[in-house]
N, C-alpha and C positions, 0 to 999 in steps of 0.2 A: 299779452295776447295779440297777434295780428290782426289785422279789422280784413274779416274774413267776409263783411255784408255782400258784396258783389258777387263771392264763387257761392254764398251759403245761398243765395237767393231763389233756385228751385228746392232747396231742403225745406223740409217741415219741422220745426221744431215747435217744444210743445210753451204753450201762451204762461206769461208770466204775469202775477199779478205783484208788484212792486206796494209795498205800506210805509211813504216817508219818502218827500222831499230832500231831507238834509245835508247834509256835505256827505253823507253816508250813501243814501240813494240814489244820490244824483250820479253819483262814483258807480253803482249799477248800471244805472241807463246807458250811461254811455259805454261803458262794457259791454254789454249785452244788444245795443244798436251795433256796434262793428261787429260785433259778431253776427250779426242777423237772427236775434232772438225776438219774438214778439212779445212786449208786454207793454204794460199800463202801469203805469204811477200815481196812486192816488196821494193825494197833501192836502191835509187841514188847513192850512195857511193860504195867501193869496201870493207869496214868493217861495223861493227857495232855497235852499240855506239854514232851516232847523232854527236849533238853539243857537245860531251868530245872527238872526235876525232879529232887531233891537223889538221890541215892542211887539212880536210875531201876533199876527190875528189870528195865532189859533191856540192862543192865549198856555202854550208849553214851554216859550222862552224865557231864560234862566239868564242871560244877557243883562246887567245894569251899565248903567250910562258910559261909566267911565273902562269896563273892558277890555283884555287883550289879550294878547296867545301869550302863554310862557313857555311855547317852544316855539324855537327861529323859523322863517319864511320857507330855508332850504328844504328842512324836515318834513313843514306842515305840506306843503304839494304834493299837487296830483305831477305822474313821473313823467307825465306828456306834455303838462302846461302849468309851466313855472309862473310862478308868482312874481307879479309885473316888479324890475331892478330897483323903481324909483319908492318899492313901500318901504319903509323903514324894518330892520329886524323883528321885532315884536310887534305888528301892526295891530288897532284896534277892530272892535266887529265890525265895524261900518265899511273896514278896506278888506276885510276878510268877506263879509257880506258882497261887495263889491266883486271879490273877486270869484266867490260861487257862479254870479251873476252870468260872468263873463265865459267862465268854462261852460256851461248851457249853451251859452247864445253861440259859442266856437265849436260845439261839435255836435248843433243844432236836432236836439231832441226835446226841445221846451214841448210841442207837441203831444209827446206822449204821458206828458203829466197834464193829471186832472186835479186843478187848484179846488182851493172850498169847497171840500171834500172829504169827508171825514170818515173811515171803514167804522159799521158798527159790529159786524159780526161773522168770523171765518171760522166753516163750517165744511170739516172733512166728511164726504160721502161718501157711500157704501161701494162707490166705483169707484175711488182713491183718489176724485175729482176733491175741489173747492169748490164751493157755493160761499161767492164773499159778495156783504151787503151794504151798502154805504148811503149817506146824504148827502148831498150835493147843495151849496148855499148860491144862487143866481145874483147879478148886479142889483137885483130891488131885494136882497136879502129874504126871499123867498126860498124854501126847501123842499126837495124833494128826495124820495127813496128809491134807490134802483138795486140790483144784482144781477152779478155773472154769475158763469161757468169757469174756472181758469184751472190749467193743468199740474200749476206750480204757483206758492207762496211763500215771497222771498219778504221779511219782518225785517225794517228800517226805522225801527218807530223812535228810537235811542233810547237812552236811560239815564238822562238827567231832566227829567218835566215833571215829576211824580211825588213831591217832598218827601222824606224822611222823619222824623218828627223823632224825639229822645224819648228810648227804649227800654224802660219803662219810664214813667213818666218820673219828673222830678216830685219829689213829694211837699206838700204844701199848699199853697197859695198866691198868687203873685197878682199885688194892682195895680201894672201898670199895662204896656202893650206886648205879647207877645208873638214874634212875624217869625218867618223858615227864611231863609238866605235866597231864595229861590224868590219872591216876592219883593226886593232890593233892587230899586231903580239907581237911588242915587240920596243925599242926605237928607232932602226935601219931598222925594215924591216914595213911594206912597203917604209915607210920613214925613212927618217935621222931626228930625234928628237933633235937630240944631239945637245949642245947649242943653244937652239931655245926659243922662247917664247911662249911660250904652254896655250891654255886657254883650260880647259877640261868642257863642258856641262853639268851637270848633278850631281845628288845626289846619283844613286843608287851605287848600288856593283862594276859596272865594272869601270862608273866613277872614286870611292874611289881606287879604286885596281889600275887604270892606272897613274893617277895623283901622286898617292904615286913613282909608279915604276918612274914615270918621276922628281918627286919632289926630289929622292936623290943627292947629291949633286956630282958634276960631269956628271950627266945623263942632263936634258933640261936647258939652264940658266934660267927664270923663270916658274913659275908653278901658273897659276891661275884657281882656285876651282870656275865657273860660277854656280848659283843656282838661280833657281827662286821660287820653294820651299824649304824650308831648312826640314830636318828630324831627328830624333831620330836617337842617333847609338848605336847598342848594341855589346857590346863585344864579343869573340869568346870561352873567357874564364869565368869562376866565381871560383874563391878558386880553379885555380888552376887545374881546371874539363871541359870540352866542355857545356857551356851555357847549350844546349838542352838534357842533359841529366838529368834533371828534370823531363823530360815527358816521356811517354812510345814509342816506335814504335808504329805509327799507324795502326799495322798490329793489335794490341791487343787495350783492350776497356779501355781506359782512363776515369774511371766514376767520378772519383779526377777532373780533366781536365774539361770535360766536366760540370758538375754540377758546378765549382766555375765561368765558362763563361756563365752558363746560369742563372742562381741567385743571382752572387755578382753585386749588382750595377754599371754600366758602369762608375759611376764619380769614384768607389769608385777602380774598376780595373785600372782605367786610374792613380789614387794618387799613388796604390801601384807599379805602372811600373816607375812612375816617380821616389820614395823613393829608388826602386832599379839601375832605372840609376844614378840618384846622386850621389849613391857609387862606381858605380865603373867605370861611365864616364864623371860625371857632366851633364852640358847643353850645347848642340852644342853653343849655344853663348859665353862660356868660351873661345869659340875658333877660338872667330872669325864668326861665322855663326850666320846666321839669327835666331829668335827666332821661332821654328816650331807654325803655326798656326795651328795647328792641334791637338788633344788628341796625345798617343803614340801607343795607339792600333787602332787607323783610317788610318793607312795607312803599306804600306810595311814597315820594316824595313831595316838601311841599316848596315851592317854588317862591321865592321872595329876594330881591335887593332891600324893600324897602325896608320888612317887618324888623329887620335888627336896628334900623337907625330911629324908628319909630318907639320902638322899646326901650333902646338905650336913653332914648332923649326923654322920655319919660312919659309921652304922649301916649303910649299904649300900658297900661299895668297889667302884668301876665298874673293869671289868676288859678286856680286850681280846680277839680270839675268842680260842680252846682251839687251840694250837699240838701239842701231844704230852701224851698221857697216862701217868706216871710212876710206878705204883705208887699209895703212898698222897698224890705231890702231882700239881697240875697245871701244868703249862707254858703261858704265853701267847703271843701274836706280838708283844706289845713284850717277850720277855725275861724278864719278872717269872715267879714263879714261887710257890705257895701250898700250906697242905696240906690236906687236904681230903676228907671221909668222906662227902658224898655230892654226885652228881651231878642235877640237876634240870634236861631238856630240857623248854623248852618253844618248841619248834620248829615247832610248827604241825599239821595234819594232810590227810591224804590225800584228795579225792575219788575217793570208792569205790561200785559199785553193785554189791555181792555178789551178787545175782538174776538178772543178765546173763551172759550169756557174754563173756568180753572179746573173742572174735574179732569180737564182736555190734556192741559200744558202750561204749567205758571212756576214760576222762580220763588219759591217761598225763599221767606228772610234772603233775597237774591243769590239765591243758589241753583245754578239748574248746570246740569252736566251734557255738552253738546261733543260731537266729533270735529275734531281742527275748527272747534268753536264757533262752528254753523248748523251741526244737522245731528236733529234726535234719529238714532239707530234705527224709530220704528218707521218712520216714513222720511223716504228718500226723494220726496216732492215738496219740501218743509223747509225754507233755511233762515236763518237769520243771520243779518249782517251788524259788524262792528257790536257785537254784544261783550266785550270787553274792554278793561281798562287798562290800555297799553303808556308803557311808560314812553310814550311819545307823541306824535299828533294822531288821530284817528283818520284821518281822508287817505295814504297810503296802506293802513293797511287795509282800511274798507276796501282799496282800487282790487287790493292782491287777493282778499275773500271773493272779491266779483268775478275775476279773471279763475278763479279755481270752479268757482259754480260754471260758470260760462262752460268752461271744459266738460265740466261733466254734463250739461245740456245740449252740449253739440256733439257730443261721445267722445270728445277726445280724451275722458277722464274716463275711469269707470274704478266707483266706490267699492272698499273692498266688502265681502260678505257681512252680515248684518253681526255677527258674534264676532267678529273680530274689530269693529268699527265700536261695539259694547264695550272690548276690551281694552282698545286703544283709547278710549275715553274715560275709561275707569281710572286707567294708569296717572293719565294726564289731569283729571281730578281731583286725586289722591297727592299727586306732586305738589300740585298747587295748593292746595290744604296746609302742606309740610314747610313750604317755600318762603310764605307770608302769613303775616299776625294776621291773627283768626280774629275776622272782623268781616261787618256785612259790604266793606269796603273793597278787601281781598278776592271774595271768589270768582271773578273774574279775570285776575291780574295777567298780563302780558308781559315778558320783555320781551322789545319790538322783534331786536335782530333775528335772535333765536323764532320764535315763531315765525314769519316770513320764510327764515333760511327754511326751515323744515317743512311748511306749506310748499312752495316748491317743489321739494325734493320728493313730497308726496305724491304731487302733479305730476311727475316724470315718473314716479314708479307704476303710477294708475293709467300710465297712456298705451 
């Protein structure tokens, strides 16, 4: 989108109330400043940057010490300001934090965010206005309560701060400690890891990242990999190069991309993902893991160099789901049985928008069905940003949800009729259902190119 703020500057456009600091809203602001959109940014936190702020004071960071992206520098940027040559591929939160910092301070909207701040309550009136209510925490930690008016509520708030906990619960009893993944600084803090018997929950990212950091030797005495689905894992690397560097930034139209996911045969995408895992990871069973029930493109990927040398070497024992909890051991569904003094879910987490009323709008078991995965059909003053789990970095396609909203607040967009935007979300709901393992993990899923290309293409047809 052009930074349109100098010719918009006699227009009136209507005031925006921004909910979320994070690499997500920050990707707003600045959108919506070159465009000359008025709003306000409220943030719980006293920076900006979300979940990549280590330690965040507004106590929703998911962040532990040790930390990093598992998609390359190229991918994760905003399409205007590249990430400084000298960070390394996979840089840590501290240089990702770092470099939030710096996109604020280069296209100077720190301003219009209100830090230590916390929205408690958004509330649609009877004249199709917000009434949003918030507290504000001052430098002597003193609070107070305030509320607008605002004409537009655009929901930044993410969806990884809210733990998830295991569904139903495991049956039993267990004496030792048991944490969510989400609470995981590092092997020492919140707890003492160290020679301990570790069973860690889960298949994703943070599971594989925590279990490794605990699987070195010296760090927990054992280390059990609990799965109850098992997953594809793809390397960080290929020849040498960051995996994702095959594809383009989603900020540009991937028609390569695009065209070989909508024409090659899903069996036939599915043989050539697996011909390429084979080479350069094998099959999670080499290693001990379950045999994924699932194609390779039905579900997230989970992203690991380490987790195969950590298994192979012995340091990780891959284990099967948690069948009954036993006191001080645990029981699995093949049988086996361990003992075991602390427990580590890393099960995933809840989309939640505390500010709402649920009778309102809420994502049970995270499901909620949105249009081009920002705006419920019945009000067209309502959006929510980055509310999906894109198989790439979030900060571009948050840029390209910004730039679509922008459009439609400056009119250069205009949303199609309210049954057709019903329809167009039904469809796109329904596909996604089909596409990916049914899990609370799925209903959100993205693949990047494809969305973007067709965001776009929406935007040209709405203009």
């Amino acid at each position: 989108m052009k930074n349109n703020s100098a010719h918009n500057a006699n227009k009136k456009y209507p005031s925006v109330c921004i909910i979320g600091a994070g690499s997500s809203g920050i990707a707003a602001c600045k959108v919506f400043k070159q465009a000359g959109i008025p709003f306000v940014c409220y943030e719980a936190g006293d920076k900006v940057g979300g979940n990549w702020v280590f330690k965040n004071k507004n106590n929703m960071s998911s962040a532990y010490r040790s930390l990093h992206i598992n998609v390359s520098t190229l991918q994760m940027a905003y399409s205007d300001f590249p990430i400084p040559e000298d960070y390394p591929d996979f840089p840590s939160h501290f240089l990702i934090a770092k470099y939030f910092d710096d996109y604020v301070e280069h296209f100077a909207f720190k301003d219009n965010i209100v830090f230590n701040t916390t929205v408690k309550t958004v509330q649609h009136r009877d004249d199709g206005l917000w009434d949003v209510s918030f507290n504000t925490r001052n430098a002597d930690e003193k609070s107070f309560d305030e509320s607008r008016v605002f004409d537009v509520v655009l929901v930044a708030n993410g969806h990884h701060w809210n733990p998830r906990w295991p569904e139903p619960k495991f049956p039993g009893t267990f004496n030792g400690l048991e944490m969510h993944s989400h609470y995981y600084i590092d092997p020492s803090d919140p707890h003492d890891l160290t020679d301990k018997n570790v069973v860690v929950v889960g298949m994703g990212n943070s599971a594989l990242d925590i279990a490794c950091e605990l699987g070195h030797q010296g760090v927990s005495k054992h280390v059990y990999l609990s799965v109850r689905r098992s997953n594809y894992i793809f390397p960080k690397y290929i020849a040498g190069k960051p995996f994702d560097r095959l594809l383009k930034h989603p900020s540009q139209n991937d028609h390569l991309t695009v065209w070989l996911r909508k024409y090659t045969p899903l069996w036939l995408q599915d043989r050539l993902a697996r011909f390429f895992l084979g080479i350069y990871g094998g099959k999670p069973q080499n290693y001990g893991l379950q045999a994924p029930s699932h194609g390779v493109l039905d579900a997230h990927p989970s992203i690991s160099d380490e987790i195969c040398i950590r298994l192979g070497s012995g340091d990780i024992i891959p284990k099967t789901n948690i069948k009954e909890l036993k006191g001080d051991k645990v029981l699995f569904d093949d049988g086996s049985e361990v003992e075991a003094d602390i427990i580590i879910y890393a099960t995933g987490y809840k989309i939640t928008f505390p500010f709402f009323d649920e009778n309102f709008i809420a994502a049970k078991d995270n499901d909620i069905a949105l249009y081009q995965r920002m705006i419920d059909p019945k009000y067209n003053n309502l959006f929510f940003l980055a509310l999906v789990q894109p198989l790439c970095a979030m900060m571009p396609i948050a840029e390209e949800q910004a730039k679509f909203i922008a459009a439609y607040l400056t009119g250069e967009y205009h949303l199609p009729q309210r049954s057709e935007m019903e329809r167009m979300t039904n469809a796109e709901y329904y596909k996604t259902k089909n596409s990916y393992v049914a899990s609370k993990r799925h209903t959100i899923q993205i693949d990047c190119q494809t969305y973007t290309y067709k965001l776009r293409k929406e935007l040209k047809k709405g203009q």
